[in-house]
VOTOR-916663 format. One record per residue (C-alpha): x, y, z; residue in one letter. Coordinates in Angstrom, 2 decimals, always signed. Layout:
N
<px: X&py: Y&pz: Z&aa: a>
...
//
This chain:
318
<px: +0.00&py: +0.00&pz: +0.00&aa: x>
<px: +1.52&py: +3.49&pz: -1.05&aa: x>
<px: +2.12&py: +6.39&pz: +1.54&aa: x>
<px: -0.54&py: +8.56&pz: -0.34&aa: x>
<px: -3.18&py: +5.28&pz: +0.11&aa: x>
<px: -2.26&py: +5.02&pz: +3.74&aa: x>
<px: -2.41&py: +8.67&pz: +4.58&aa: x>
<px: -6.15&py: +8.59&pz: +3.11&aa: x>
<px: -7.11&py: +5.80&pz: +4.86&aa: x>
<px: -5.88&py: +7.06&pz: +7.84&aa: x>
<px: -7.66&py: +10.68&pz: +7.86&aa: x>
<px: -11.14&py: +8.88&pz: +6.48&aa: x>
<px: -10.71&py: +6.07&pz: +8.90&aa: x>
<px: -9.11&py: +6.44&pz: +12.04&aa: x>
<px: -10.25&py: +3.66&pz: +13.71&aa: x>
<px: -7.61&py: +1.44&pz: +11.60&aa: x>
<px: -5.07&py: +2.70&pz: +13.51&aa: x>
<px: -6.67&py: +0.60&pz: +16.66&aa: x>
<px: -6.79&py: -2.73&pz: +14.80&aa: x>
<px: -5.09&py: -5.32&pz: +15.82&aa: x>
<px: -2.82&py: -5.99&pz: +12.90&aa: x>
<px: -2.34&py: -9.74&pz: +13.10&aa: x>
<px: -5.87&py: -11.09&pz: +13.57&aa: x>
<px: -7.87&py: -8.14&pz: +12.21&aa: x>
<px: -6.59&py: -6.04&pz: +9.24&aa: x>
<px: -3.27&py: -8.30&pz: +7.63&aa: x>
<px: -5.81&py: -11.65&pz: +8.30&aa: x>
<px: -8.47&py: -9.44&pz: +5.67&aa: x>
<px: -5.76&py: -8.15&pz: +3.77&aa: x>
<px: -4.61&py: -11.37&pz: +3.01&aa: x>
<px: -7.96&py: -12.84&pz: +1.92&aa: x>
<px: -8.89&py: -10.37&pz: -0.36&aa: x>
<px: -5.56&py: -10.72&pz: -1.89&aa: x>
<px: -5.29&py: -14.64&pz: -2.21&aa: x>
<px: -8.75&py: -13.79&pz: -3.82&aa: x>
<px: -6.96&py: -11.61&pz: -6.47&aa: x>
<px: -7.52&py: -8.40&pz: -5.46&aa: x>
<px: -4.57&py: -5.88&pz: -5.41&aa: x>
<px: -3.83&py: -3.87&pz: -2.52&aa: x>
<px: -5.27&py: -0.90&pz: -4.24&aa: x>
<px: -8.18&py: -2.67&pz: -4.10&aa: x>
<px: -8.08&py: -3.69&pz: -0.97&aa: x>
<px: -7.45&py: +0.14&pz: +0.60&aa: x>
<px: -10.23&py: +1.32&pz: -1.89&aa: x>
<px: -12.48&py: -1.66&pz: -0.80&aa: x>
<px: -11.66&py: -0.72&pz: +3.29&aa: x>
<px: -12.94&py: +3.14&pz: +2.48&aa: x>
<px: -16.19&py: +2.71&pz: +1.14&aa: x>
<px: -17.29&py: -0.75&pz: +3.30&aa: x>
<px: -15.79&py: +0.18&pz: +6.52&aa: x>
<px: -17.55&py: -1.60&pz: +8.63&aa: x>
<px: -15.08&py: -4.74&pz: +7.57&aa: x>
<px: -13.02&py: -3.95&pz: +10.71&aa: x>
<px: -15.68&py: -5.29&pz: +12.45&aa: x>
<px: -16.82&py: -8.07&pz: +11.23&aa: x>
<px: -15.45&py: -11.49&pz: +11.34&aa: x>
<px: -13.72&py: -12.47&pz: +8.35&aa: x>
<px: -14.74&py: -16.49&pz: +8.59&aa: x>
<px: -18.20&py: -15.84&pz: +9.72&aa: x>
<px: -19.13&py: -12.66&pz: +7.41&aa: x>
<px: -16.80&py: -11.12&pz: +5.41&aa: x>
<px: -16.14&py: -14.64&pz: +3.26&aa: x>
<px: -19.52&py: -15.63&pz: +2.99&aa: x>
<px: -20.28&py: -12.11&pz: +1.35&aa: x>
<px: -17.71&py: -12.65&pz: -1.14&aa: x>
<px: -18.65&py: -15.84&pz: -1.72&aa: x>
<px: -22.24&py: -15.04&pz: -2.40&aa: x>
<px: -21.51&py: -11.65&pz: -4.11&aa: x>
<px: -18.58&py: -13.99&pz: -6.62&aa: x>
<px: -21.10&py: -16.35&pz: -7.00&aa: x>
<px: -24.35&py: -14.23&pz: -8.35&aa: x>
<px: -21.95&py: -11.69&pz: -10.26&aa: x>
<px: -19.91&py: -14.03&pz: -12.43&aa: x>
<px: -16.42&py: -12.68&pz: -11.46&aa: x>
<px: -14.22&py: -10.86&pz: -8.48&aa: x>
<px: -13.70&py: -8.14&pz: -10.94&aa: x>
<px: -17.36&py: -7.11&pz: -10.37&aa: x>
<px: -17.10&py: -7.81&pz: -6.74&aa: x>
<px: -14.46&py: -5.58&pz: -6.44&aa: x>
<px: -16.25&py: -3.18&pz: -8.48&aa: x>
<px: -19.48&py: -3.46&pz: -6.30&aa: x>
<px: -17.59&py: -3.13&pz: -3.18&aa: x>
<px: -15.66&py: +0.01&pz: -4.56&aa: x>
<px: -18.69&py: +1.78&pz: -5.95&aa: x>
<px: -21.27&py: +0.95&pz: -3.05&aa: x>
<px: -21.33&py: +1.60&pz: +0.62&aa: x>
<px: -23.19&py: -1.18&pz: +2.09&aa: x>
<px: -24.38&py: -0.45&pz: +5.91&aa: x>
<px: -25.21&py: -3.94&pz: +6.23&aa: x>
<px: -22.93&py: -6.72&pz: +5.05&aa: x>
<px: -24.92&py: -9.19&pz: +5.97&aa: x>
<px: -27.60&py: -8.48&pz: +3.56&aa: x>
<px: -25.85&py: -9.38&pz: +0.99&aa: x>
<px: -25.66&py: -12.71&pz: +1.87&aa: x>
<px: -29.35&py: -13.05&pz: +3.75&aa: x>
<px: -30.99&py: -11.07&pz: +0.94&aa: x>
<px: -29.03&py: -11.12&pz: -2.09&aa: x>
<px: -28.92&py: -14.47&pz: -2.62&aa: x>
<px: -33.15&py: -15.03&pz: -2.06&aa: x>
<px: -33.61&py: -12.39&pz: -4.37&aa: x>
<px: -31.91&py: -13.35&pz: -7.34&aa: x>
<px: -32.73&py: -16.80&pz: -7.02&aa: x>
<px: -36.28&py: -15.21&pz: -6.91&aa: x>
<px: -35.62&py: -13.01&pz: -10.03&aa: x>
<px: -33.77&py: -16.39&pz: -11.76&aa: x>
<px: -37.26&py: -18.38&pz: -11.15&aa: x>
<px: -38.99&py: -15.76&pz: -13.79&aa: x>
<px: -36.51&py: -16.65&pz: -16.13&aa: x>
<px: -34.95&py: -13.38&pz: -15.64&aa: x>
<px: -31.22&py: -13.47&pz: -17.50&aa: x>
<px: -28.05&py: -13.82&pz: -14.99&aa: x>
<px: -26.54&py: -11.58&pz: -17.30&aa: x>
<px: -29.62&py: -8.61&pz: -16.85&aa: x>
<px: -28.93&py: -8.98&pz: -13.35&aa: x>
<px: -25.52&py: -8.46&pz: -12.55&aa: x>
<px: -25.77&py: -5.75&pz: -15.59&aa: x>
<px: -28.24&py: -4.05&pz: -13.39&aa: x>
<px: -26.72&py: -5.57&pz: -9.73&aa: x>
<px: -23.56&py: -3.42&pz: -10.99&aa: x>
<px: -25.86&py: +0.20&pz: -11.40&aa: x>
<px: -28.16&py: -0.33&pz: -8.51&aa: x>
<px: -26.54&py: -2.81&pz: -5.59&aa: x>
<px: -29.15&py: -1.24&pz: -3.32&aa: x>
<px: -32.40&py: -2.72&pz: -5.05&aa: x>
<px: -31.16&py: -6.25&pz: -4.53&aa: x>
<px: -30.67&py: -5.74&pz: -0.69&aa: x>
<px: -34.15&py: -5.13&pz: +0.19&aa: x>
<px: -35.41&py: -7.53&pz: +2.61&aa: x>
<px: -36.46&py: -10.86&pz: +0.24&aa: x>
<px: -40.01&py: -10.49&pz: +1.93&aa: x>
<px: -40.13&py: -6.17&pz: +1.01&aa: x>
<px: -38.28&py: -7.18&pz: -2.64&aa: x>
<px: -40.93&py: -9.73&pz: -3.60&aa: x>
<px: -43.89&py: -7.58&pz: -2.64&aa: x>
<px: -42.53&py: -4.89&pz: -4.71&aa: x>
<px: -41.58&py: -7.60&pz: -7.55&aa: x>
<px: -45.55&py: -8.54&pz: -7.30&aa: x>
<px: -46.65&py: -4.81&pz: -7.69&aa: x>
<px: -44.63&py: -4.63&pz: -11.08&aa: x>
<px: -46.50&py: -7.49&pz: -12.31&aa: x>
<px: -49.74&py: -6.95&pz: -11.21&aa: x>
<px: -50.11&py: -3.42&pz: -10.33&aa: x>
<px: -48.21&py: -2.27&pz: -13.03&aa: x>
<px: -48.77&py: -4.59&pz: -15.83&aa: x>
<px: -45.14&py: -5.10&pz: -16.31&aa: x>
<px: -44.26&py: -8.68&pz: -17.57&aa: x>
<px: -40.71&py: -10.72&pz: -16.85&aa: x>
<px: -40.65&py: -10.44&pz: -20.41&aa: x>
<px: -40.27&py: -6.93&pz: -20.77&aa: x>
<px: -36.72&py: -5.22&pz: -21.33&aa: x>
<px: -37.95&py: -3.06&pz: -18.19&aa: x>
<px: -38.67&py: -5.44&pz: -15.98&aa: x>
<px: -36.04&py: -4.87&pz: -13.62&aa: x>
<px: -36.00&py: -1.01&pz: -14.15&aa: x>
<px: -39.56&py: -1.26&pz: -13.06&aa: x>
<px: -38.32&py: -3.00&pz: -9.75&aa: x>
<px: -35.78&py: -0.45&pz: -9.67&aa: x>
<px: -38.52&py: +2.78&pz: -9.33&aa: x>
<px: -40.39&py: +0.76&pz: -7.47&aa: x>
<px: -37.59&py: +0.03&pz: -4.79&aa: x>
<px: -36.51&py: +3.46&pz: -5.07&aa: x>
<px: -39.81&py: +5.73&pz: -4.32&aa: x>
<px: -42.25&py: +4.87&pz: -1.26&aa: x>
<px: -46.41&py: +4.05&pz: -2.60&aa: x>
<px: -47.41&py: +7.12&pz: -1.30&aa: x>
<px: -44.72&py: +9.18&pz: -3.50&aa: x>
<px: -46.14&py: +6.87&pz: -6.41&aa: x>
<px: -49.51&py: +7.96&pz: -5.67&aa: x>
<px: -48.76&py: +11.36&pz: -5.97&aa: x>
<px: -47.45&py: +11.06&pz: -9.18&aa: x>
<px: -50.46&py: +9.43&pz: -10.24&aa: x>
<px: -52.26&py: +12.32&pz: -9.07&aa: x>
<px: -50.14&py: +14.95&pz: -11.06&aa: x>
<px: -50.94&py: +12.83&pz: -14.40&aa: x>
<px: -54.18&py: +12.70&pz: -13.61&aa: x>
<px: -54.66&py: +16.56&pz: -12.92&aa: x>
<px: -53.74&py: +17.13&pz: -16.87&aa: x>
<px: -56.60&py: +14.67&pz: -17.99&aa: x>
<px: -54.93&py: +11.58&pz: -17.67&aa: x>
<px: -56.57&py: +8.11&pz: -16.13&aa: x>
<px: -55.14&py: +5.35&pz: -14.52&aa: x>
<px: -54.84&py: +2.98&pz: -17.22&aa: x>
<px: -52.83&py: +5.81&pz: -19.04&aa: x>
<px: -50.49&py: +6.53&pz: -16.15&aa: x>
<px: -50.15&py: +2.24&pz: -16.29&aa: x>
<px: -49.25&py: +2.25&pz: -20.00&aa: x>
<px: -46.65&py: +4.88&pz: -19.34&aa: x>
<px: -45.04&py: +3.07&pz: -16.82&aa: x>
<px: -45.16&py: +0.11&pz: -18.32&aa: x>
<px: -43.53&py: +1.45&pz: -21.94&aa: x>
<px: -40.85&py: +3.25&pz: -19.36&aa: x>
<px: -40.94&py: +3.19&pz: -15.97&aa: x>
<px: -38.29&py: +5.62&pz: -15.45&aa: x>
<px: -41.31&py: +8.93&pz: -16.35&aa: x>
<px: -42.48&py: +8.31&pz: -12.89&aa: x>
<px: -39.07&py: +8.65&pz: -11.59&aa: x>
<px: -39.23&py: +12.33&pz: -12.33&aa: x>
<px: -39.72&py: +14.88&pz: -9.95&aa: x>
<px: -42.87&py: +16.10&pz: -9.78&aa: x>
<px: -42.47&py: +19.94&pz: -11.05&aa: x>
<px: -40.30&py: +18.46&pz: -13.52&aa: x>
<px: -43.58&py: +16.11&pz: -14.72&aa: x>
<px: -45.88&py: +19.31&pz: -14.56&aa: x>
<px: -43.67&py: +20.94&pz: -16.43&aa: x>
<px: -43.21&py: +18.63&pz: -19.15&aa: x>
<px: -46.93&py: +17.82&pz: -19.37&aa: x>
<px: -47.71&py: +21.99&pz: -19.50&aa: x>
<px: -45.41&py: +22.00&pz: -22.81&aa: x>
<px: -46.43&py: +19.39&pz: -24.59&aa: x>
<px: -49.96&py: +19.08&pz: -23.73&aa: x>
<px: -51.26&py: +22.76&pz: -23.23&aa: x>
<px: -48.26&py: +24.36&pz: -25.68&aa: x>
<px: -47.76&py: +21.36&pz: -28.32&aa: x>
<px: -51.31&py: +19.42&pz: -28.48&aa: x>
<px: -49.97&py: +16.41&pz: -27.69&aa: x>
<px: -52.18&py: +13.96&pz: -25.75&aa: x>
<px: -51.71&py: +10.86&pz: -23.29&aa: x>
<px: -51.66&py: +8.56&pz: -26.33&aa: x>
<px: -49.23&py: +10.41&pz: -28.09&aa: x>
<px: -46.77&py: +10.91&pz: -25.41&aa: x>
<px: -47.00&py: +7.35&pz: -23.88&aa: x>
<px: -46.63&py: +6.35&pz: -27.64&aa: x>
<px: -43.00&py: +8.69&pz: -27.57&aa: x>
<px: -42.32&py: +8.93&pz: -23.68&aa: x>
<px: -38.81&py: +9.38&pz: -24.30&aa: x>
<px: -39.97&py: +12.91&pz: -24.91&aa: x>
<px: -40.78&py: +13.29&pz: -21.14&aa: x>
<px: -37.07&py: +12.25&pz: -20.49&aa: x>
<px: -35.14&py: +14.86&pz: -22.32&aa: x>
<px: -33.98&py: +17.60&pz: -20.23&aa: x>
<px: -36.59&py: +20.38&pz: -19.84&aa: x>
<px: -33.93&py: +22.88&pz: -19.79&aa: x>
<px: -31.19&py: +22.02&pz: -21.72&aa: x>
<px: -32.77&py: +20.07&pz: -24.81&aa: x>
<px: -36.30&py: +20.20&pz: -24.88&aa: x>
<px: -36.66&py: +24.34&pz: -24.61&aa: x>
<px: -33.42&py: +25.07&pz: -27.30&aa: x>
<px: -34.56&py: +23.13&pz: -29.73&aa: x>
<px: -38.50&py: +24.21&pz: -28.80&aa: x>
<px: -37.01&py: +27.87&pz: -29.05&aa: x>
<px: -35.36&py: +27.49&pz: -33.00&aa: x>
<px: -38.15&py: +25.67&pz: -34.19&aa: x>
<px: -40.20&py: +28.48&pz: -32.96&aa: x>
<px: -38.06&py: +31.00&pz: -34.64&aa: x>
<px: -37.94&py: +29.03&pz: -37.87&aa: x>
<px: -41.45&py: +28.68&pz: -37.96&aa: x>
<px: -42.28&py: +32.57&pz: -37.43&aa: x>
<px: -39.77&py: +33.25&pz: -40.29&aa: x>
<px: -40.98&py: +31.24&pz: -42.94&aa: x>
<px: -38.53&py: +28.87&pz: -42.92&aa: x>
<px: -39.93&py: +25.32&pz: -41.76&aa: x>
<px: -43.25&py: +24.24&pz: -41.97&aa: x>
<px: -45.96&py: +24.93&pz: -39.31&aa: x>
<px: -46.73&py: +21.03&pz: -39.65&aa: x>
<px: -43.86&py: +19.57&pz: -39.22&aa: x>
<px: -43.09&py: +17.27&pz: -36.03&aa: x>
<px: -41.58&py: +18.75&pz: -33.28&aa: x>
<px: -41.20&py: +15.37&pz: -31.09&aa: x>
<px: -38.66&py: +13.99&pz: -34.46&aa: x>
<px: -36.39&py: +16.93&pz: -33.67&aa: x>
<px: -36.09&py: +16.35&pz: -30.22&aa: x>
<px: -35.23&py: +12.55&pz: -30.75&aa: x>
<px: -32.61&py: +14.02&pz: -33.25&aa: x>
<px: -29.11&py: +13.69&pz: -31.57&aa: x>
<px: -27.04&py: +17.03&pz: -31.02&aa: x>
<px: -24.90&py: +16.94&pz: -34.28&aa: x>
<px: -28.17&py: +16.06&pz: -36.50&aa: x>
<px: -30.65&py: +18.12&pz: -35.09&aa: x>
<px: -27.57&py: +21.00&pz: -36.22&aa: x>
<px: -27.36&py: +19.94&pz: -39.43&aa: x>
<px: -31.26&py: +19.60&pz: -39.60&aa: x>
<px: -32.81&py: +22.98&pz: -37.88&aa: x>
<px: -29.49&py: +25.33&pz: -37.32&aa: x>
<px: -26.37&py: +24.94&pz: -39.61&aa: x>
<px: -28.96&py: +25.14&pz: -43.31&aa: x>
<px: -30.66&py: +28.34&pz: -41.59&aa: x>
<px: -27.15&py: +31.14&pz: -40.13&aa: x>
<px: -27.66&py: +32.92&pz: -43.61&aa: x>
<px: -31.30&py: +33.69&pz: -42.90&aa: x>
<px: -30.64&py: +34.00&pz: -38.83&aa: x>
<px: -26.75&py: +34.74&pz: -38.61&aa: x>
<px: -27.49&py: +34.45&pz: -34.83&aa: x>
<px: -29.28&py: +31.13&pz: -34.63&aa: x>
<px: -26.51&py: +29.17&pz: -33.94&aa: x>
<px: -25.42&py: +31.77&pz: -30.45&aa: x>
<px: -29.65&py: +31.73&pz: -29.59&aa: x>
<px: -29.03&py: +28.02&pz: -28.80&aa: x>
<px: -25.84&py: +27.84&pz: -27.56&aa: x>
<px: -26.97&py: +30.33&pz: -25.03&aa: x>
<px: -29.80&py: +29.28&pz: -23.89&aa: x>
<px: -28.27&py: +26.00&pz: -23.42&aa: x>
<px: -25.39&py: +27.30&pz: -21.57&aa: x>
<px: -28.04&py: +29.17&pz: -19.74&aa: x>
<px: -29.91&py: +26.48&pz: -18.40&aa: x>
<px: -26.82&py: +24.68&pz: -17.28&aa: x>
<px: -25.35&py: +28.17&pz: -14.93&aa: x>
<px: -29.23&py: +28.07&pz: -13.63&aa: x>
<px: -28.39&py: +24.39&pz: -12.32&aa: x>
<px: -25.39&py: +25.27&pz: -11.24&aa: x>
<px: -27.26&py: +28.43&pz: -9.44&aa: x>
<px: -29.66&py: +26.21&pz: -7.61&aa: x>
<px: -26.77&py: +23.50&pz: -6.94&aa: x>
<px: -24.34&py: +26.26&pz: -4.85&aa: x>
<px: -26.81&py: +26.83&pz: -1.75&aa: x>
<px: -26.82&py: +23.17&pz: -1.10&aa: x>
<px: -23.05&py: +23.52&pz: -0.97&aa: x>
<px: -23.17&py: +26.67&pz: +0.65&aa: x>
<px: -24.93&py: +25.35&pz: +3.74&aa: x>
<px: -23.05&py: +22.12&pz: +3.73&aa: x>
<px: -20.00&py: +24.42&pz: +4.18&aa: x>
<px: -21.36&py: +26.08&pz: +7.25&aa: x>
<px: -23.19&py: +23.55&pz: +9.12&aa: x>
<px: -19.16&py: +21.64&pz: +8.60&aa: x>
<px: -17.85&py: +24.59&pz: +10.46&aa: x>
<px: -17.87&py: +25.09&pz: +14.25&aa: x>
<px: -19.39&py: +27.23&pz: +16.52&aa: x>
<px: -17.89&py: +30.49&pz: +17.29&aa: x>
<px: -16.31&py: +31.11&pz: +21.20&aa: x>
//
């Protein structure tokens, strides 16, 4: 381990320096090294799952390795997962993990799909197996979704990730712009990850293209990707040159807005900007700006978080 590696593990965890060497840390070390990782890994393992110095190597620690080489293919992705994720509970791995892939395995769900998605989301597979297959039996039944469908897991991902009641609400803001339950169900079903929007975000959206653009539930279930592209830094751009293009003549009143928003960034520029600077010589800057302008307005909202992180770090004065 290099001097830099120690001195960081030192000043994020101070309690190594009261292990006893022999039987606690070198006895881990060693493991996780016979096991192939490096001692890179090992330090960068110790800092995000701390709460190894604790546990028993034999009776915990090897188990969960076991279990975690086991259900994702390879120690390269448990070294990975142990990297990436703080677990607060080691143990669940092993009491939970296992249950509820074996669980996911028994709908014929890939091995492949879910160490793909194990490796984004650890956290959704360490639900208690009796919370995970309640909200496994909401996807199917409540929702509609089917084992078969390629969002079958990201539906068990929103679901693990947002509380009934915050789902309910949801609900409520879909309905309040003339939707009905079966839509909201179709939409989550063709893409589970609209209802993971904040709410103002889904008002929003829904004010544009449903009191601006026309569109209705139908149409944007049909194309719900359009309810994922950034309000700010894709959807109102492009919104803003087709507007200008249409009040000069230039494009169509007719033609589809939602196929230049699925555009990517270099076509939808050689589509609606690039053909147009000799009849706007400023096009180009009106959506570079107001691009770059949405992104200082996150950046805006973003600093009083930081701001008051800073002070409540900072002690009281004498």
């Amino acid at each position: 381990m290099e001097i830099p590696q120690i001195k960081k593990l030192i000043y994020s965890l101070p309690r190594v320096l009261t292990c006893r060497i022999e039987t606690n840390l070198e006895a881990k070390m060693n493991y996780f090294l016979e096991m192939g990782a490096s001692v890179s890994d090992f330090a960068d393992i110790l800092l995000q799952q701390r709460t190894i110095l604790w546990y028993a190597l034999d009776s915990t620690i090897r188990p969960v390795v076991e279990a975690l080489r086991e259900n994702m293919g390879s120690t390269e992705n448990v070294w990975r997962i142990l990297k990436s994720s703080r677990m607060k509970y080691l143990r669940g791995i092993r009491e939970n993990l296992v249950r509820n892939v074996s669980f996911l395995r028994a709908r014929a769900i890939p091995i492949e799909s879910i160490q793909k998605r194990f490796l984004q989301s650890p956290a959704v597979f360490m639900r208690r197996h009796e919370v995970f297959k309640d909200l496994v039996a909401q996807a199917e039944v409540k929702w509609g979704v089917s084992p078969r469908s390629a969002f079958y897991l990201s539906a068990i991902h929103v679901l693990c990730s947002l509380s009934e009641r915050t789902m309910e609400s949801k609900c409520r803001v879909f309905e309040s712009f003339g939707w009905d339950q079966s839509h909201v169900v179709n939409l989550f079903r063709r893409n589970p990850y609209c209802l993971a929007l904040g709410e103002r975000n889904i008002k929003a959206k829904l004010n544009l293209f449903m009191n601006e653009l026309g569109y209705d539930p139908d149409h944007l279930i049909a194309f719900h990707l359009l309810l994922c592209y950034s309000l700010e830094k894709r959807v109102m751009p492009r919104y803003l040159v087709f507007q200008l293009l249409i009040e000069k003549g230039l494009i169509k009143r007719n033609l589809r807005f939602w196929n230049a928003l699925r555009l990517p960034e270099d076509k939808f520029l050689g589509k609606f900007v690039l053909p147009f600077l000799d009849a706007v010589p400023n096009l180009h800057d009106i959506y570079v700006n107001s691009i770059q302008g949405a992104k200082k307005e996150e950046t805006k909202k973003r600093r009083p978080h930081l701001f008051l992180k800073n002070e409540r770090s900072k002690p009281d004065s004498a």
